[in-house]
C-alpha positions in Angstrom: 92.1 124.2 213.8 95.3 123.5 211.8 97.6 120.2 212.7 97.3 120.6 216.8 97.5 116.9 218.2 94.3 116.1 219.7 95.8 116.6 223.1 96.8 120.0 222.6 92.7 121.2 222.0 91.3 122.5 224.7 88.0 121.0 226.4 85.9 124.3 225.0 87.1 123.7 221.7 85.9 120.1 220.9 82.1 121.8 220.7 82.8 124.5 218.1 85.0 121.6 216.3 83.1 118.5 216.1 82.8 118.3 212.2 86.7 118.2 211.6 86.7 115.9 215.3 84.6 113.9 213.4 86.9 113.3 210.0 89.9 112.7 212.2 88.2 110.0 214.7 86.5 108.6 211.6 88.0 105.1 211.4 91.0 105.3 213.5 94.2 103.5 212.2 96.4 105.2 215.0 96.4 105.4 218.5 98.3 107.6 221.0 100.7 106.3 223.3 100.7 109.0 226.0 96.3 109.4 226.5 94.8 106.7 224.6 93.2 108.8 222.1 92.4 107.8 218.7 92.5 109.0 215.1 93.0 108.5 210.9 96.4 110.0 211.1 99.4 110.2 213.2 99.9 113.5 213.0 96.6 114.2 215.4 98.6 112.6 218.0 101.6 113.2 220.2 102.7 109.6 220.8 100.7 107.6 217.2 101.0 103.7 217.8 99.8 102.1 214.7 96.9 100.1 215.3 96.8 96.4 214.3 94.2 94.4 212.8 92.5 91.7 214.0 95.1 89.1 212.3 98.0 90.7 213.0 
């Protein structure tokens, strides 16, 4: 699917995708500001908010 931010895939997508969904959700360091979504790198997402750990 190339380097489209998670928010740009369209809902009839995600089914025919699920093994690359599945690397980029795969323990999520980033979160997006704009729908909440998660994934392993920023660049799946249109607004990435690092996410801290538990000690931060």
């Amino acid at each position: 699917m190339g380097h489209k931010t998670l928010c740009e895939w369209r809902r009839h997508e995600i089914p025919f995708e699920l093994k690359a969904l599945r690397k980029i959700v795969k323990k999520p360091k980033f979160v997006c500001g704009k729908c909440a979504r998660s994934a392993n790198d920023k660049q799946y997402l249109c607004q990435p908010l690092r996410l801290k750990e538990k000690d931060d």
